[in-house]
Structures are given as C-alpha cells and as structure tokens.
MIMIKOL-517070 format. One record per residue: residue in one letter; x, y, z of N, C-alpha, C in turn. Coordinates in steps of 0.1 Angstrom, whole numbers, plus 5000, padded with zeros to 4 digits. Each point is the difference from the previous one (the first is absolute). Layout:
% MIMIKOL-517070
AXYZXYZXYZ ...
END
This chain:
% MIMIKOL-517070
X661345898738499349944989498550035001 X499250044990498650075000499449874995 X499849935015499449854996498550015007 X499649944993498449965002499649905016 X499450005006500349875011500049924993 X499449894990500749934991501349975001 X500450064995501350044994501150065011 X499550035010501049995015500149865000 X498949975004500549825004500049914993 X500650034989500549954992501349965002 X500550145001501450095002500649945012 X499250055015500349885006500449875005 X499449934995499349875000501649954988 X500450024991501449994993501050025014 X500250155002501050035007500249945016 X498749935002500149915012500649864997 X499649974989500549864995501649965000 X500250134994501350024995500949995011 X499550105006500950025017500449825007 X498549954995500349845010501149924987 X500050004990501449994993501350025003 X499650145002501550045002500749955015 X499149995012500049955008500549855005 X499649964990500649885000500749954993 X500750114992501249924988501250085016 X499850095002500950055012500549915011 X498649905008499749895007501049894994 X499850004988500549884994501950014996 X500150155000501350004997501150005013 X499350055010500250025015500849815001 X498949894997499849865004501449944988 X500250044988500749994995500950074990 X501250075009501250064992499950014986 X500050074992499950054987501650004998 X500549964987501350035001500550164994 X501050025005500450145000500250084984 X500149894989500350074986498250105002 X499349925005498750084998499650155002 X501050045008499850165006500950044986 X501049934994500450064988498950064988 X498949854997498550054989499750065011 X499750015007499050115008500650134999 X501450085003500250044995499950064984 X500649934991499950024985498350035001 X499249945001498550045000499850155008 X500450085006499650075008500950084992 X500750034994500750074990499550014988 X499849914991499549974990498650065003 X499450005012498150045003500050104999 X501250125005500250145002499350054989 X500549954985500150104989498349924996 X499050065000499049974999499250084985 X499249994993499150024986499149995002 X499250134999498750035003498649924986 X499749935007498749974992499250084993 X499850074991498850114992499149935006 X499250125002498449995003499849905020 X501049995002499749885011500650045013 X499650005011501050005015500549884999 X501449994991500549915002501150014990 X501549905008501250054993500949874998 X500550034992500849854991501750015003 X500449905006501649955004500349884990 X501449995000501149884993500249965017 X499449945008500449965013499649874998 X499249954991499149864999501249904997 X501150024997501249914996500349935013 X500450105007500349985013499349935012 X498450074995498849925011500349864994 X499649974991499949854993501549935003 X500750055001501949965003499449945018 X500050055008499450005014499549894999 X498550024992498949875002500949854997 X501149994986500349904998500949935010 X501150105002501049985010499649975014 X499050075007499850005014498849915005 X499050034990498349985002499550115001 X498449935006499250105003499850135005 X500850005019500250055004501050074996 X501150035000500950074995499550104989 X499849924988499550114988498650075004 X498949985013499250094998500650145008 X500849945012500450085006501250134995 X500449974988500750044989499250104989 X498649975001499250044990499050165009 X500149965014499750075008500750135005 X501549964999501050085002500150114983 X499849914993499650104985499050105001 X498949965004499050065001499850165008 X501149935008500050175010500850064999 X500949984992501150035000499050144983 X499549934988499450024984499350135012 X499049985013499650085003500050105008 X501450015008500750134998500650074991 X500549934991500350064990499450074991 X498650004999499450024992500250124994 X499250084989500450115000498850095007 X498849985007499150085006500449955010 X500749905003499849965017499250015010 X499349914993498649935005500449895012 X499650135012500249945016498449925006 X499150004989498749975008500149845001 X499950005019500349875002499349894992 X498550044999499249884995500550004987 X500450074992500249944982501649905004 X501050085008500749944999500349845007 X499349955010499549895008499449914989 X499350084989499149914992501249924986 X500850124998501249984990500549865003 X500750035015500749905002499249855006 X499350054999498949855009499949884983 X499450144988499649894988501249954997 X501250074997501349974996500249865009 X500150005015500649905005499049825002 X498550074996498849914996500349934991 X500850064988500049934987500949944999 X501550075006501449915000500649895003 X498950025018499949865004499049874995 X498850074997499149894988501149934993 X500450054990500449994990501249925001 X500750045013501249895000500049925006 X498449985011499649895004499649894990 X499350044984499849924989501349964995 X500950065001501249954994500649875005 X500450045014500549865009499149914998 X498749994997499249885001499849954985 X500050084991500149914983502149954999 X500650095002501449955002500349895008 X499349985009500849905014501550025001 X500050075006502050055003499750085008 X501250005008500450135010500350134997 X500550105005500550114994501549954993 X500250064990501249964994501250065007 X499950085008501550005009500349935008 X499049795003499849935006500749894990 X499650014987499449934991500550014989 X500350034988500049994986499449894994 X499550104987498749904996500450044981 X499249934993500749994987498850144998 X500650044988499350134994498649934993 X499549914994499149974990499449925015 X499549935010499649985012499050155006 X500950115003499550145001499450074990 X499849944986499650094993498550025004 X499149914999498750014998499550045017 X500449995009500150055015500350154998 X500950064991500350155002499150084993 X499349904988498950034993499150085009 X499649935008499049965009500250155012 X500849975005500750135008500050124994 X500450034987499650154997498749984994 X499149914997498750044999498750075010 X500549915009499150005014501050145010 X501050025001500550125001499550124992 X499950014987499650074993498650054998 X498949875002498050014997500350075017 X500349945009499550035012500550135005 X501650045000500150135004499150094990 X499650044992499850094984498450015006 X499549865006498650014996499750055015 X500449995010499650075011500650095001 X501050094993499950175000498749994991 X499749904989499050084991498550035007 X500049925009498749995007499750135006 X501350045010499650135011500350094988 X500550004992499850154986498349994994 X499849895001498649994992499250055008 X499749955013499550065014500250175000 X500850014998500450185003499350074987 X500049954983499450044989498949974998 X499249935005498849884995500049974991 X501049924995500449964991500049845002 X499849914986500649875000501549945004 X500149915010501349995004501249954982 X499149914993500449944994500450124987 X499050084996500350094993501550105001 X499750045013501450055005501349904996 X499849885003501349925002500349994986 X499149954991500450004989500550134990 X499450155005500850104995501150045001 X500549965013501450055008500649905008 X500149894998500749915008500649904993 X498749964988500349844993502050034992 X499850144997501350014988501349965015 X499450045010501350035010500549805007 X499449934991500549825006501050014991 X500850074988501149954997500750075007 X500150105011501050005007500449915010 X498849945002499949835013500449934990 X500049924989500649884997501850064993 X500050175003501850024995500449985013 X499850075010500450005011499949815010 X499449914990500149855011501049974987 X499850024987501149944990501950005009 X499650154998501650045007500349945010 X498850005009500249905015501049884999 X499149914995500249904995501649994994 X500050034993501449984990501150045016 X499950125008500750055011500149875012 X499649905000499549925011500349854997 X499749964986499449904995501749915000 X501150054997500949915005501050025008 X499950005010500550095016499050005008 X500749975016498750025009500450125007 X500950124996500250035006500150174991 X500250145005499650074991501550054995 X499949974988501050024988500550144996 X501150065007500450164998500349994986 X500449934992500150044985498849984991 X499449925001498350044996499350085006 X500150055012499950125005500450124992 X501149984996500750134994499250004988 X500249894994499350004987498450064997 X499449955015498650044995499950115005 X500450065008499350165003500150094985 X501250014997499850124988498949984985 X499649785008498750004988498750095006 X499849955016498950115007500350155000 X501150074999499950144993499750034992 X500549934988499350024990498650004994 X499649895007498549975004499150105005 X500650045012499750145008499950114990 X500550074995500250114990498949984989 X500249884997498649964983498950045008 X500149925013498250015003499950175003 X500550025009500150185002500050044983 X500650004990499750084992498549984994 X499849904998499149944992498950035009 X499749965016499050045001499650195004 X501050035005499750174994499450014991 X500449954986499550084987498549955002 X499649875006498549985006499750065002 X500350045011499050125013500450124992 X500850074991499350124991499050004994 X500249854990499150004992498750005007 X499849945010498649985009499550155001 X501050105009499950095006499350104989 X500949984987499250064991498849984994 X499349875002499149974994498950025009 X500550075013498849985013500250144995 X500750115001499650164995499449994991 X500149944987499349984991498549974998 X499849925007498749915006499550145010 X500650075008499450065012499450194988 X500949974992499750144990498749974993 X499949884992499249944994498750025008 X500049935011498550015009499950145008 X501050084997499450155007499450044987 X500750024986498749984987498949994997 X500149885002498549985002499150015012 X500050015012499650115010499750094999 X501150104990499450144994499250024991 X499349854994499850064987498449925008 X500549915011498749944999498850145009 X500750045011499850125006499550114987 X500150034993499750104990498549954995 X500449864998498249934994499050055013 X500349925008499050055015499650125000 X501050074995499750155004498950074992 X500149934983498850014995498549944997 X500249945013498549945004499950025014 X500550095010500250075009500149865014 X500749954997500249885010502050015001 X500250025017500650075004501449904999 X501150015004501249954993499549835015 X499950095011500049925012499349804990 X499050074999499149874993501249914994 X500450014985500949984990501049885014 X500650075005501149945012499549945010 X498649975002498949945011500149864998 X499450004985499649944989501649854996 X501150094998500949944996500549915012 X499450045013500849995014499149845004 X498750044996499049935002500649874988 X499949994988500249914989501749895008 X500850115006501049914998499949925013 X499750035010499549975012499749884999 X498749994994499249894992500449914993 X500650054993500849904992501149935007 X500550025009500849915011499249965004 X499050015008499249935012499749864987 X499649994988499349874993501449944992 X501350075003501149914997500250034988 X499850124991500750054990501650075008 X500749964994501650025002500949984986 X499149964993501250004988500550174996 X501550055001500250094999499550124989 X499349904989499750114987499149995000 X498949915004498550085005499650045012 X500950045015499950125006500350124991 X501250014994500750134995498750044991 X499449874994499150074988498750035010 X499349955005499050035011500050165009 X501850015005500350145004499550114989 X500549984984499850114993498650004992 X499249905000498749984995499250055013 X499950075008499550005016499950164995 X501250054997500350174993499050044992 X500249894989499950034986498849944995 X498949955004499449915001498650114990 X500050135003499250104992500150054996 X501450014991500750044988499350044990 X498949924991498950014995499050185002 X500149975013499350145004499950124990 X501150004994500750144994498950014991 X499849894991498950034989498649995005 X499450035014498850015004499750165007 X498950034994499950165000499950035017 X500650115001499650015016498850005005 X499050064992498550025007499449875001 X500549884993499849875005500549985013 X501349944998500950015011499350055013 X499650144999499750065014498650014999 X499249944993498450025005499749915007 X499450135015499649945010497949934996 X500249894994498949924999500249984986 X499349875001499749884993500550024988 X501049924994500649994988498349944989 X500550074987499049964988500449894996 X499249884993500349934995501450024986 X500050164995500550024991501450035005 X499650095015501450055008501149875003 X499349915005500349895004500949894993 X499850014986500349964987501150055002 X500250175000501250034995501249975014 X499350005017500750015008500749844998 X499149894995500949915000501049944990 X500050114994501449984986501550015007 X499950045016501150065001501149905003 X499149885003501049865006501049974989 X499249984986500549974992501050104991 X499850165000500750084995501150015008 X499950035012501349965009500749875000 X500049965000500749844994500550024984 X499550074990500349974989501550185002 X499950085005500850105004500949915003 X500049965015500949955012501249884990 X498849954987500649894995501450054989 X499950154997501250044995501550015012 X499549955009501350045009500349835007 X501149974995500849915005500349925011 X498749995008500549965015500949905004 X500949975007500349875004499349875007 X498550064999499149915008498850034991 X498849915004498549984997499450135006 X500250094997499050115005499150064990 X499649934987499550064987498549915006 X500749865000498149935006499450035008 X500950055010499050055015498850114995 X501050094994499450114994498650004992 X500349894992498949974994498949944999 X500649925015498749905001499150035017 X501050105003499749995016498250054997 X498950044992498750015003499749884995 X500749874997499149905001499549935012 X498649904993499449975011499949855006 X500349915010500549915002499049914990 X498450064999499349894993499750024989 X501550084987499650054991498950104997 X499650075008499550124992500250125004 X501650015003501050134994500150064988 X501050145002500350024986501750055000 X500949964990499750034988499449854990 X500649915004500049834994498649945007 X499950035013499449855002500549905009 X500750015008501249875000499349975012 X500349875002499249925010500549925013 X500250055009500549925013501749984998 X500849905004501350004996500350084991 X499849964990500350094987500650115003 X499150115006500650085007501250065005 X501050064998501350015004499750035018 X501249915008499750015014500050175006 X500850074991500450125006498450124999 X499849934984498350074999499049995010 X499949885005499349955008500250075017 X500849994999500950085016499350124997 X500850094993499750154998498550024996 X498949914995498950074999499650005012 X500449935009499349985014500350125013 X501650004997500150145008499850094996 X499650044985499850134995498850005006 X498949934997498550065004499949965014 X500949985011500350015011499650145004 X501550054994500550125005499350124995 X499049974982499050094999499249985008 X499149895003499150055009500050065014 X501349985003500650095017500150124995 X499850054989500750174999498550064991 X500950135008498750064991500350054985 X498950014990500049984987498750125002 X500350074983499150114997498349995000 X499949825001498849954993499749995017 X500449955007499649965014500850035012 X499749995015500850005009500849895006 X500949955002500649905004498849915009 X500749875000499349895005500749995013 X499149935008500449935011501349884998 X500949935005500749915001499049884998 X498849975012499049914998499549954988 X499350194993499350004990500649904986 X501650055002500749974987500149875004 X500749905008499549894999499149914996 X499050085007498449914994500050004982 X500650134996500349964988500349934991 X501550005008500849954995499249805000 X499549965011499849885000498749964994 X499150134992499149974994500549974989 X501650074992499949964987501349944999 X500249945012501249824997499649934995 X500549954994499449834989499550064987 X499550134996499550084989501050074997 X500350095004500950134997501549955005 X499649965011501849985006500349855005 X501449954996500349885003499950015017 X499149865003499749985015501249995005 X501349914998501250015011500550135000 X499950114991500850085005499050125010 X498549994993499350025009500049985017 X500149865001499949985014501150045004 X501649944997501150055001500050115010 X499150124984500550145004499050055017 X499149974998499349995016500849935009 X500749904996500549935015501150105007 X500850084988501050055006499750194999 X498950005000500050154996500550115009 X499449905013500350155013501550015002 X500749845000501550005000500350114988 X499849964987501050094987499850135006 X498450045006499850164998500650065011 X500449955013501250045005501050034994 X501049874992501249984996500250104992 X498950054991500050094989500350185010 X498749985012499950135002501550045005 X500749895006501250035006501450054989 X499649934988501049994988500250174996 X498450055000499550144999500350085011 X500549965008500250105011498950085004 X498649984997499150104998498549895003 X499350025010498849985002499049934989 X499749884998499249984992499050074993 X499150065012498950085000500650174993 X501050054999500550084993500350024989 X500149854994500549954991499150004994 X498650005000498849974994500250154987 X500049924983499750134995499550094997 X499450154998499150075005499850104984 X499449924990500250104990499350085002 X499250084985500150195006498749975002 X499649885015498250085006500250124997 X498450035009500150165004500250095015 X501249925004499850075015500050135000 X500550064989499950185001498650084998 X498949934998498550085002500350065014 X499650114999499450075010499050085001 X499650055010498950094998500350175003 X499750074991500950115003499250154989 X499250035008499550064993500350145001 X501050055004500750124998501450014995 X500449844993501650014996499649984982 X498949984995499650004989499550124995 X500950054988499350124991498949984994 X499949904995499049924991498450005009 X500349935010499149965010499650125001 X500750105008499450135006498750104990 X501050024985499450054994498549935000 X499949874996498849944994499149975010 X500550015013498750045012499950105006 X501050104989499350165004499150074989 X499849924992499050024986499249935002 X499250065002498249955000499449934986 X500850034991499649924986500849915001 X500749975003500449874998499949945014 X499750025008499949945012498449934996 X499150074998498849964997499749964986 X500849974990500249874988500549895003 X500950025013501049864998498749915010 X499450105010499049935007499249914994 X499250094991499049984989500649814992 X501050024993500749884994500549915009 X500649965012499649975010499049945005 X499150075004498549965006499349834992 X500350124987499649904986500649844999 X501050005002500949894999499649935013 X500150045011499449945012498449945005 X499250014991499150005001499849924984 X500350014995500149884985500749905005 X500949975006500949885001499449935015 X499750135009500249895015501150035008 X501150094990500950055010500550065012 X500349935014500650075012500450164999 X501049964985501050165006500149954985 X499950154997500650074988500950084997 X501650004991500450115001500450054986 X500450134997500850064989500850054998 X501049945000501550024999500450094986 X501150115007500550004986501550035001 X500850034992501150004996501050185006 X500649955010501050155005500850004996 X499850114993500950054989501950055007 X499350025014501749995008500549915007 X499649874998499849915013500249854987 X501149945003499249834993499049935005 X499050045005498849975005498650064998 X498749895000498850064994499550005017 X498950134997499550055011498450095001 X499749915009498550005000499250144994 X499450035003499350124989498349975009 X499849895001498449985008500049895006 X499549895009499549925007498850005005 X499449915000498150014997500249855007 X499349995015499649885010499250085010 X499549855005499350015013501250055012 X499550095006500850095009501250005002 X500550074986501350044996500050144995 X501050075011500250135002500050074986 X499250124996500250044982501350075001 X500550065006501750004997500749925003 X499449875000501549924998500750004991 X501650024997500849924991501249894998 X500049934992500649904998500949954992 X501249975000501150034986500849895001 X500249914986500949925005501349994985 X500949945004501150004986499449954988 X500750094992499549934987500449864996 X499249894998500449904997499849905010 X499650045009499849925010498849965007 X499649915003498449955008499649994985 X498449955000498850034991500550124990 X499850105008499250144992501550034998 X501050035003501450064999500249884984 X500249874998500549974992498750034985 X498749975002498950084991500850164992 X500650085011500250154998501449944991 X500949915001501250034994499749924985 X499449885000499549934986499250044991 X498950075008498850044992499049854995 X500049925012499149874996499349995011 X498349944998499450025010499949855006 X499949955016500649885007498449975008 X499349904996498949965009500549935009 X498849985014500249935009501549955008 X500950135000501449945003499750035020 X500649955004500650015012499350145008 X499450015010499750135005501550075006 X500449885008500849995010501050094994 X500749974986501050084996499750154996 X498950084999499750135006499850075014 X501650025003499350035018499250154998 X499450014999499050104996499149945012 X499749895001499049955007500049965012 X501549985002500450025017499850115002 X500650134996499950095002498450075003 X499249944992498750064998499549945014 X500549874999499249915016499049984991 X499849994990499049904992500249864996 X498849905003500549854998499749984981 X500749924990499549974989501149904997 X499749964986500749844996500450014992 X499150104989500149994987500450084992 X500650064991500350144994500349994988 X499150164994499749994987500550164993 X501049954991500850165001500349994984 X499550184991500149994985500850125004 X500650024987500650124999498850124987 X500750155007499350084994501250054989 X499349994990500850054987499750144993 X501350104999499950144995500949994992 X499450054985501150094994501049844997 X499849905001500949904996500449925013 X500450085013500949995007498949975012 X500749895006499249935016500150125013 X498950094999500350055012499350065014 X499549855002499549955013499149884999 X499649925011499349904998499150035010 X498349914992499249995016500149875002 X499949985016499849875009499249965003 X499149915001498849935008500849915008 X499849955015499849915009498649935006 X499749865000499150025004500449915010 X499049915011500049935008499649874995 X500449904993499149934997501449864989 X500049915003501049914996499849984986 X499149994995499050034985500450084994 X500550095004500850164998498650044981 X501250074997498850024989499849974987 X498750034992499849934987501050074992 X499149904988500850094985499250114996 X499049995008498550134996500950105008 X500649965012500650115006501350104994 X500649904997501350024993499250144985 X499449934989499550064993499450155005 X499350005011499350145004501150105009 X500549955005501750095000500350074991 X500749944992500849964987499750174989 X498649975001499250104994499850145005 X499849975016500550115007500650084999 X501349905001501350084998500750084987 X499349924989499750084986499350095001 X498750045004499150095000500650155008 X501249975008500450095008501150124989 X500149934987501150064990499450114994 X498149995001499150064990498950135015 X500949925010498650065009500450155008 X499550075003500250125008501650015012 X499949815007501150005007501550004993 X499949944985501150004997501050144997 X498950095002500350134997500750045016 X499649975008500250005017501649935004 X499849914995501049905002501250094990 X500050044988501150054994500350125005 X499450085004500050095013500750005007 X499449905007500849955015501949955001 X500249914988501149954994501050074996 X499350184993501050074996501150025005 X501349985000501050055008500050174999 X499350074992500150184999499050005017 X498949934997499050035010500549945014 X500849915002500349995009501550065006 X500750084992501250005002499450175008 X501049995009499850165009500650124994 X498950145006500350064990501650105005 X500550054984501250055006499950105000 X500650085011499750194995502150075001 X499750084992500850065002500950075007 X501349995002500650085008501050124995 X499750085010500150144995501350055008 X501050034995501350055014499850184996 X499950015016500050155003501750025002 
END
C-alpha cells in the first residue's frame, strides 16, 4: 500500500487492534465450546465468500456471505461470528482475482472486518438482553430493533474504516469516498441480516430446509450483483478513457497557446501540478472543482489567441494601450471556453483568475471571496512559476525574490490563506511535483527564445565580413554610431542588420570603450531587445540590458537599453541599440533622436552601403564555369 506515515499508522494501528480481537474471541472460544452446527455457517460462509464482486473504482470486493456472518452472530455470539467473518475474509482474499498477497492490506481487511463484527454484535447482546439463540429462542419483534442496530454499526464501521485508509492513500475525504461507493452497498447488510433472521429466528438450531431454500436466493443474488455491477465498472472505465481523452485535448490545445507566447509546455504542467497540489493542501476535494481547477490550470490563457504576438513577446514594458488589449484575454477565453460544455466550473476560473483580492482586478472587479476559490489558487501559482522562469521581458527570479513578492501583494492581489498556505508547503509540493516530473525542478524552469545563441564570430558571417572589409561602410556605421553615443550617454552602441541566410540579425559595427573594432555579434531573430525590434519593426525604450547578451559578451556593464529599428523600402531591416549604465535608462529626447537616426539612414550615403551589403548577388560566391576536357 503507497501509504503516507500517516496513513501507515493508521493501517497499523487497525490491524493491531484487530489482531487483539481476534485473539480473544479464539481465548474465549478455547474457555467455551461453540456448538458444532457452527463449523456448518462457517463453512456455508467460506463458500458463499469464494465467489466475490469487484467494487468499480475501489480495492475492494463484494460477497452474499453476510447471511451467514449475521446467522453465526445470532446463533453463537460474538465470538463465533467474528471468527466466521475472519475466516471470510481470507478466504474473499485468496480468492481474489489479482491475488493480493501484501501482508499489510490483507492484516488490515481482516482486522476492520473483525473490529466491526464484534462491535456490532457486542451492541446487539446488550439492546436484546438474551443469549445467543442456539442457547435461547427469542420472539422475532424483541430482535427486531437489536438487528436494526447490528447491521447499522456493522455496516458505518466496517465501510468507514476501509473509507479512511482509501482516503489516506487518495487524499481524499474519507466521507466523500464512503458516500460514492459504499452508502448504495448497506442494502446488501440489511438483505443479508433480513435472510439471517428469518434462517434463525424460529429454530435454535441450523435448518437444512431453509438452508436449501435460501442459497438459490444468494445465487441469484450473486449473479444480479456481478451483472449489474460489471455494467458499472464499464461504464466507469469508459467514462475515465473519456475523461483521460478529453484532458489530453486540452493539453494539446493548451500547449499550442504557450507555444504562441513562447512559454514552454513544461510551465502549462508546472502550473497545473502546482494549482492542484494547493488545492488539496486548503481542503478543496470536491471532485468537480479539482477536475475543473485541473483543466482551468491548462486553459487558463485560452484568450491568448486574440493577443498579437509582438505583445505577447515584447521583452519590456507593456503600453498602457498594449496592456488594454493583453487584458481582454481573461475574459475572451472564458467566453470561447464557454461554448464547450464542461462537467465542471472551469469557465469562472478562466475568467476571473486576474482578479484582485481587493477588487482592483480585471475583467469584473470581484472582491475577496467573491472570487472563485480555484481563481484565487491559480493566480498565485501562476505568477509563482512566472516569476521562477525566464520570460522574454526578464530573467527568472530567485525563489527568495518571488516570495518577497508574492507577500508584498497578499491581502491586495492575492487571497492571504492561500498565500501563506502556499509558502508553508512550497518546498514539500516542489519536491512532490519535481518527483511527479521525473525531471529536476531546476530543469524544468521554462526557457523561452532568450538569446543564448549570440556569439561572436567574425569569420562565420558573410554579412559581417563584407562590411568590415569596406572601408565605407565600416567608417559610416562608425560615424552614426559615434553620434548616437555621444548624444545619449551610451556605453555600447550597435547596428544590427538582417542575414539574409541566417534567422538572425548581425552586427555590422560596435562603437565602446575598449571594444575590439572587429567585433561581431548575432543573435536570433526575435529574441532579446534588438532580435525582437528586428522581427516587429517597433522601437522598445529602457527594456532590460540583461536580455541582450551582447553585453556579457562585450564584458560591458549597462541597465538600460534603447533599440529602434531601421526602415528600407517598407521592410525592417536592422535595428540600432543603445545601452547605457544607468537605472534612469533613457529619455523620450533620446528615444526621439534615434528614431530619426534611423530614418535619416533611408536618405543617407549608408543606406546605399547597407543595400550593398544585404544584397544576396553581392554576397553570394562567385560561380565559374566548368569546362570537361
């Protein structure tokens, strides 16, 4: 059993109990002779236990032997029928059909079985006052409300401690459990004491013609349940393929969204790992807001689709106008999601998960409770697990860092219990998770398209070579350059342009304090600062230095970075960069005198250099002829 220490000694702590039960119904039977019809129900029970019915959904299996156990309890007592209920038990678990030899489940089987039997018919003898009726005969309406009693307390008490160690093994509610799969199975306890009863109730002794009579009713009995609960466990079976098709679905489709805002599948499943986690630790268990919480964890940026990518992936600062549109997505995803039929609340998560605990979210507004609990979960681990990962706009945070965050905007942004909650148990879930993943936390970190592929390489570029083997344009790009660095205050200057063989823009000039003049520098299109400038054609102030490794590379220190693109002929093709050193990074005077720059370069001597440079005729090698002798 994959038990928790919890939930070992739990396990235990039953199956020891049980043992001193059985112990002493053995003691007691030793001190006084049982009469001999009894090995006959003990028999009939150990027969009758053979043919066993598997429970759907449960380690656990269903007998017509309860006629017999309850035949024992009335006839013999206590001892006799638990020791009868014990002999069932091992008997249902050899038999089984997996043949489940693991001592502890099976120790535990028989311990609750013989816990409850003897309970139970210890309550009997004491609301009855009578002996066992193979001592005794007693009127039938005397035993009624006594037998009452006996398959009740037989019935809450065995049901509810398998429900406990099942709940233990699921984290689940014990009560939940018992009431899905247990509550329907008490009319087999009050058919099985009915039949008792009637078998017992005038005779002390055991009756081969009601005997005869009743077994072909427990065959038949036997058969209904076997048919009937089969067609269960299909129908279940089908509705878990169903369910398991359904959530690979949307997996695929949620995977596809990520992919167009370049946030990697790992996250999506981090994210979902993290929300459900969570939502157990604060005692969410109702089965249809997990299920809805699992697929709202996926699907949660569905919305996305109608947000342009160059939003999406601009590394720095959303416009107040960009921003506008980035937050339509809560609500356009939810009104999408809301054409499909869930069997659970996964439309509100969707739509409310960016509100703010103190109302000033969006799309509504909603204010504290109000709040759907799953929204509240999920905004917390989402901006968890963004701020642990890297993003086009920044580099991942510290664990520390994201905390501090996180606890600057509890009570504002995020409801405080689930807040604290999620700190109390974070180091525990982010094991449990990394283990679930088979795969390193720290691996798991998503890595969209930085730029680790800059390098410096000034002989693997055609582009490059040519344009610092031309003295005109080596000595223009300086020239514009110089200019730019010396108007703004800039560290490093560069001029990127567009390889016409390469999905990558690549340096053309570099202008700093003691930085080699053949340097060059190339990074993917779309990526860092200057890479996504080159694929949008929009120019990005003050973003991030850090996400241009240009500047590791350079071994230059700066903060700030200030990147337009240069426009020919219609088409974006290349951008200049400013970095400077300085947290202030730069004005709008600065932005403006770039800007112009980079226009000016359409009309100026260089643009003629640059189209030059660009041509694939001019750079393509020359071919000569071959001649066969």
């Amino acid at each position: 059993m994959n038990l928790t220490p919890k939930g070992q000694l739990y396990v235990i702590g039953v199956s020891a109990l049980g043992l001193v039960v059985v112990g002493r119904c053995i003691a007691d039977m030793f001190q006084a002779p049982v009469n001999p019809q009894w090995l006959l129900l003990a028999g009939l029970t150990l027969l009758s236990g053979s043919f066993t019915i598997k429970v759907p959904s449960l380690q656990a299996r269903l007998s017509v032997s309860e006629t017999f156990v309850f035949a024992s309890v009335l006839l013999f007592g206590p001892g006799p029928g638990t020791l009868t209920v014990v002999l069932d038990t091992l008997v249902a678990s050899w038999t089984a059909r997996h043949r489940s030899k693991e001592a502890l489940r099976i120790f535990f089987n028989l311990s609750a079985a013989a816990i409850s039997i003897w309970t139970a018919a210890s309550v009997f003898y004491l609301l009855a006052g009578v002996p066992p009726l193979s001592q005794q005969s007693a009127p039938l309406p005397q035993l009624l409300f006594p037998l009452v009693a006996l398959t009740l307390v037989y019935f809450i008490l065995n049901s509810a401690l398998v429900a406990i160690a099942v709940a233990i093994e699921r984290t689940e509610t014990a009560f939940s459990i018992w009431r899905r799969n247990f509550l329907w199975l008490s009319l087999n306890y009050f058919g099985g004491a009915s039949v008792a009863a009637l078998l017992v109730s005038y005779t002390r002794t055991v009756d081969f013609t009601a005997v005869g009579i009743i077994v072909p009713l427990l065959v038949i009995s036997y058969f209904t349940y076997k048919t009937s609960l089969g067609r269960v466990e299909d129908a279940t079976r089908h509705v878990d393929e169903v369910n398991r098709l359904y959530m690979s679905t949307i997996a695929t489709l949620a995977t596809a969204i990520d992919a167009k805002d370049q946030v990697t599948h790992g996250h999506i499943r981090r994210v979902q790992q993290w929300a459900l986690s969570l939502a157990a630790e604060l005692g969410v268990n109702d089965p249809s807001q997990v299920k809805a919480i699992e697929a709202a964890a996926l699907l949660h940026d569905m919305g996305k689709l109608v947000v342009p990518e160059h939003i999406l992936n601009k590394p720095g600062r959303l416009t107040p106008g960009e921003f506008e549109k980035m937050k339509l997505h809560a609500s356009v995803g939810a009104d999408i999601l809301s054409e499909v039929r869930f069997p659970y609340p996964v439309v509100p998560i969707v739509r409310y998960h960016h509100e703010n605990w103190d109302g000033t979210g969006y799309p509504t507004g909603l204010k504290g409770v109000d709040i759907p609990i799953g929204a509240r979960i999920l905004s917390v681990v989402d901006c968890f697990d963004a701020l642990t990962s890297d993003r086009p706009y920044r580099r991942r945070l510290s664990d520390a860092e994201a905390v501090a965050i996180l606890l600057q905007r509890r009570g504002s942004m995020y409801d405080p219990m689930v807040v604290d909650t999620f700190l109390q148990v974070k180091d525990r879930l982010a094991a449990v998770i990394a283990k679930m993943s088979e795969t390193p936390m720290e691996t798991l970190v998503s890595s969209p398209r930085m730029p680790p592929d800059i390098a410096a390489y000034p002989t693997q570029s055609r582009i490059a070579r040519t344009a610092m083997d031309d003295s005109r344009v080596r000595d223009a790009v300086h020239g514009v350059l110089s200019s730019v660095a010396q108007a703004t205050g800039a560290v490093v200057c560069i001029l990127f342009v567009k390889d016409p063989d390469t999905d990558a823009i690549v340096s053309i000039g570099v202008h700093g304090k003691e930085i080699k003049p053949d340097q060059v520098v190339a990074m993917s299109l779309g990526s860092g600062i200057s890479g996504w400038v080159a694929a949008n054609g929009k120019a990005i102030n003050n973003g991030d230095a850090n996400l241009d490794l240009p500047m590791e590379l350079l071994r230059v220190r700066a903060s700030r970075c200030l990147a337009v693109p240069i426009h020919m002929k219609g088409d974006t093709i290349g951008v200049i960069s400013a970095f400077v050193d300085d947290p202030r990074g730069f004005s709008e005077r600065d932005v403006t005198l770039l800007e112009g720059i980079a226009r000016s370069l359409e009309s100026s001597p260089v643009s003629q250099l640059m189209e030059s440079v660009l041509s694939r005729e001019h750079l393509r090698p020359q071919r000569h002829s071959a001649t066969v002798h």
